[in-house]
MARTORNU-711952 format. One line per field, with one value per residue (C-alpha): residue number from 1; residue in three letters; y, x, z. Coordinates in nm, 4 decimals. Layout:
REM residues N
resi (NUM / ...) .
resn (ALA / ...) .
v (Y / ...) .
u (X / ...) .
w (Z / ...) .
***
This chain:
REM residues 104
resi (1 / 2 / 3 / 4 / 5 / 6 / 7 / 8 / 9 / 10 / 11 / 12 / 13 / 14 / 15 / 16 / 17 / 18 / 19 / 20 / 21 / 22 / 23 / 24 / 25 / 26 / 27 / 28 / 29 / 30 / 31 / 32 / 33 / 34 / 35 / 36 / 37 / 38 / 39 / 40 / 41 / 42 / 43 / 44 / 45 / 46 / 47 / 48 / 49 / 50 / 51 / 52 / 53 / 54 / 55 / 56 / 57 / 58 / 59 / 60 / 61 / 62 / 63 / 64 / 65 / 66 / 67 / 68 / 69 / 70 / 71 / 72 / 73 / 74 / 75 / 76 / 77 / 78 / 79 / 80 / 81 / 82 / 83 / 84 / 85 / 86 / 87 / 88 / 89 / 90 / 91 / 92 / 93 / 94 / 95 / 96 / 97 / 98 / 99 / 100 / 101 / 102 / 103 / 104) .
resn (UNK / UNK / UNK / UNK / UNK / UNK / UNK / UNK / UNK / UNK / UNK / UNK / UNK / UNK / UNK / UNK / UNK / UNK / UNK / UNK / UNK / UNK / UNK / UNK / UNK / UNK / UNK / UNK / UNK / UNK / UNK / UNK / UNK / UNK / UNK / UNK / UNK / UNK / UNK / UNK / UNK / UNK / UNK / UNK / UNK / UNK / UNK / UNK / UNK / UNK / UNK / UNK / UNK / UNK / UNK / UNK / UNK / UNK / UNK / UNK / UNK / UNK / UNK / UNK / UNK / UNK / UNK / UNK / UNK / UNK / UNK / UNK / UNK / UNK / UNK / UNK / UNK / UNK / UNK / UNK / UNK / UNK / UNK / UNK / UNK / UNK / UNK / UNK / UNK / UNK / UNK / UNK / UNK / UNK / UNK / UNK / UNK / UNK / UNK / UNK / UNK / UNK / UNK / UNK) .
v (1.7978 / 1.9240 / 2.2071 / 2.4154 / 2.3737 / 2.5795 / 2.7628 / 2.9092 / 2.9280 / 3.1370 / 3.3716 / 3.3832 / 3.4696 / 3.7201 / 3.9628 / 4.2722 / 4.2597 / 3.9372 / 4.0243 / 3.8016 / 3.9445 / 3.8363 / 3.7576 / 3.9259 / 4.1353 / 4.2241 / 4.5609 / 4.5111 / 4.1677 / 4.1350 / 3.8747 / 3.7885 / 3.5585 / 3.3543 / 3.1008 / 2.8393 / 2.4659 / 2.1921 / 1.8124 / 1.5499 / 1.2198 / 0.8870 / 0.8077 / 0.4925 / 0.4043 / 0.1636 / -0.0406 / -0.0781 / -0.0003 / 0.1727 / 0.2167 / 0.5567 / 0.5131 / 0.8607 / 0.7889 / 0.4092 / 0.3210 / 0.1811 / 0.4458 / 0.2920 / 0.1496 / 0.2264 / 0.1229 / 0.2483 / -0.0657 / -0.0207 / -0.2129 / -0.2622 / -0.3971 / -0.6399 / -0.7445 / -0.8546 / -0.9708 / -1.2051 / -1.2928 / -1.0492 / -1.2396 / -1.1209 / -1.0734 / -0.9138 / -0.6365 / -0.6693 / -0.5531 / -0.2598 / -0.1322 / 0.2049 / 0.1717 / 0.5280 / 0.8597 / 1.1344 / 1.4496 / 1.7866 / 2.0689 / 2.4215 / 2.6765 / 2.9838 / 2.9382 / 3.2051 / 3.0127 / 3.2652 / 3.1051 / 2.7592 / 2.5591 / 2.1625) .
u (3.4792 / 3.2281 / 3.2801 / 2.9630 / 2.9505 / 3.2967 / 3.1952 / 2.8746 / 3.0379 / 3.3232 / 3.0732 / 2.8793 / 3.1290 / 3.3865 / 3.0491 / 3.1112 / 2.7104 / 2.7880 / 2.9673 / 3.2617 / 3.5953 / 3.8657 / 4.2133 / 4.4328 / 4.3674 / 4.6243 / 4.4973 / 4.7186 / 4.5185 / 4.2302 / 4.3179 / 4.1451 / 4.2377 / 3.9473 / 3.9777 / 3.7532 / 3.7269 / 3.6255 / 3.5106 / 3.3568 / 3.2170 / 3.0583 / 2.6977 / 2.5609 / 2.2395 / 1.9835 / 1.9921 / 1.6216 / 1.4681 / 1.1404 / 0.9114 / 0.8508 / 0.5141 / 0.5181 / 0.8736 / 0.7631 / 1.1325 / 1.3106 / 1.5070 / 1.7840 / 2.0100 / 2.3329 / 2.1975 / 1.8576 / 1.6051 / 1.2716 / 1.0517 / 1.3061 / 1.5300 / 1.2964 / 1.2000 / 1.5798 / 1.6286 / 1.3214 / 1.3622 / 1.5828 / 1.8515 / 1.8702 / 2.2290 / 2.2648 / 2.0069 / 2.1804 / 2.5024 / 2.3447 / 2.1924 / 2.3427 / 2.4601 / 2.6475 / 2.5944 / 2.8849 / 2.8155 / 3.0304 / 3.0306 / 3.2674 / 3.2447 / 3.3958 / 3.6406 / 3.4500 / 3.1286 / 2.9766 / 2.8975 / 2.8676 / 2.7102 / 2.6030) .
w (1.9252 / 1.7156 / 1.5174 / 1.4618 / 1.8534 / 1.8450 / 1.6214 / 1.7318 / 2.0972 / 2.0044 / 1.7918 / 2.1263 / 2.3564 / 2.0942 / 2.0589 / 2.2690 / 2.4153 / 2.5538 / 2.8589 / 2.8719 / 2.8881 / 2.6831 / 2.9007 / 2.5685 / 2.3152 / 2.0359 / 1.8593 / 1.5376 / 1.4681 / 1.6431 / 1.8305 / 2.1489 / 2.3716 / 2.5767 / 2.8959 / 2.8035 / 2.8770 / 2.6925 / 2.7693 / 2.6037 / 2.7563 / 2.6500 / 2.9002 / 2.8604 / 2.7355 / 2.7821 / 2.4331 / 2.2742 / 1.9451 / 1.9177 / 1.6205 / 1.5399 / 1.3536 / 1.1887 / 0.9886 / 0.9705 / 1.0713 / 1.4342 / 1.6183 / 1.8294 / 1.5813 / 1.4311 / 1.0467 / 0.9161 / 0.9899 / 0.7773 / 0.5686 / 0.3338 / 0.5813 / 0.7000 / 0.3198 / 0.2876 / 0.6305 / 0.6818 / 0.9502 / 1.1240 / 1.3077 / 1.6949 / 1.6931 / 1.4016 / 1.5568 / 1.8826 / 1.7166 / 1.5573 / 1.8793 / 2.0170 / 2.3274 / 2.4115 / 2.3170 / 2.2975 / 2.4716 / 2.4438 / 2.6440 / 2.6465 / 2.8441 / 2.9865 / 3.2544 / 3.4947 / 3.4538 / 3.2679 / 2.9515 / 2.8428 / 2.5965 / 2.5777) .
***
């Protein structure tokens, strides 16, 4: 999981104008106790690469492919490219167990 995601979730949800009750709460520590969920997942992609003509570099790949890359690579072998391709993206979610609250 990423952590500024659970981070900035648990932040969200432990403020008292946020409306989401806690299941515990221990008054000697502070402690409150949250039912949450939490799931990550791979989707697949179609692989391409674009130019991105502002940056001047190809979006799409695992490795930074720019002029430089194409100085040292001339010509750029197709499998070597097709390797470096991205081809799944990780997505995280967590949210409250009531439905209340969640965050992508």
């Amino acid at each position: 999981m990423y952590w500024p995601l659970n981070q900035n979730f648990l932040d969200s949800i432990s403020d008292e104008k946020s409306g989401i009750e806690h299941i515990f709460y221990c008054k000697e520590t502070k402690l409150k106790l949250f039912a949450v969920t939490s799931q990550e997942d791979g989707i697949p992609l179609k692989p391409g690469l674009r130019v991105d003509f502002r940056q001047a570099k190809v979006t799409g790949a695992s490795i930074p492919i720019a002029l430089q890359y194409i100085r040292d690579h001339n010509p750029p072998k197709s499998e070597d490219l097709k390797k470096t391709m991205v081809k799944e993206a990780h997505c995280s979610c967590i949210e409250t167990l009531d439905g209340k609250f969640a965050m992508l």
